[in-house]
C-alpha positions, -999 to +999 in steps of 0.1 A: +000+000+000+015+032-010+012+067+006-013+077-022-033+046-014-032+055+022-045+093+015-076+079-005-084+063+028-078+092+048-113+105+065-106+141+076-117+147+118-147+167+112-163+138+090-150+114+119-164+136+144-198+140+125-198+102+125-193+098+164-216+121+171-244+105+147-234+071+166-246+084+197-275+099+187-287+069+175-274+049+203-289+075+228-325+075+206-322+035+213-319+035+249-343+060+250-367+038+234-360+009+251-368+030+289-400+039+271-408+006+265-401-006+298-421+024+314-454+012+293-448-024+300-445-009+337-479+011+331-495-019+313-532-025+327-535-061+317-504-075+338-520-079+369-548-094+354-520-118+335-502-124+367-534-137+385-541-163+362-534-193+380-546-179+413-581-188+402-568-225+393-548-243+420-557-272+408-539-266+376-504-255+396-478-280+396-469-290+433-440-302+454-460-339+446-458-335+408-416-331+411-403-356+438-364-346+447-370-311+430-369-297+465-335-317+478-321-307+444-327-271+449-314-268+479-282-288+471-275-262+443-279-236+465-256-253+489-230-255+461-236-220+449-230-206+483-196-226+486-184-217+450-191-178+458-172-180+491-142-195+476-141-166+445 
C-alpha cells in the first residue's frame, strides 16, 4: 500500500467527528426507546390481570407432589452455589 493509497483512505476529523456524534445519537434514541418501552410495560393495565391467572386455578399449579427430589435438588445447588461464591 502506497502513501497515495493511504491518502484515498484518509477521512478528515470533522467527518469522523460527524460520525461519532451521529453514533450516539442513535445509540442515545435507542436507549431511550428501550426505557419507554419498559415504562409502558410498567404502566400496562392487563399485567396484573395476566399475573393472576393461576390464582383462580390451584388445581392446575404443579406441586411439590408432581416433582419428587426437585426440592433436595434445589437446595443442594444452592448449597453449592453458596460454597463456589465464598471460595471466588
Amino acid at each position: 500500500m502506497t502513501a497515495a493509497d493511504l491518502s484515498r483512505l484518509d477521512t478528515a476529523l470533522p467527518v469522523l467527528i460527524a460520525r461519532v456524534d451521529a453514533l450516539a445519537a442513535r445509540r442515545r434514541a435507542h436507549m431511550a426507546a428501550g426505557l419507554l418501552a419498559e415504562d409502558r410495560h410498567q404502566c400496562d393495565p392487563t399485567d396484573t390481570l395476566f399475573a393472576a391467572l393461576p390464582c383462580p386455578h390451584p388445581e392446575a399449579c404443579s406441586t411439590s407432589a408432581d416433582y419428587p427430589g426437585f426440592d433436595a435438588w434445589i437446595a443442594q445447588q444452592q448449597n453449592l452455589n453458596t460454597v463456589a461464591r465464598r471460595n471466588r
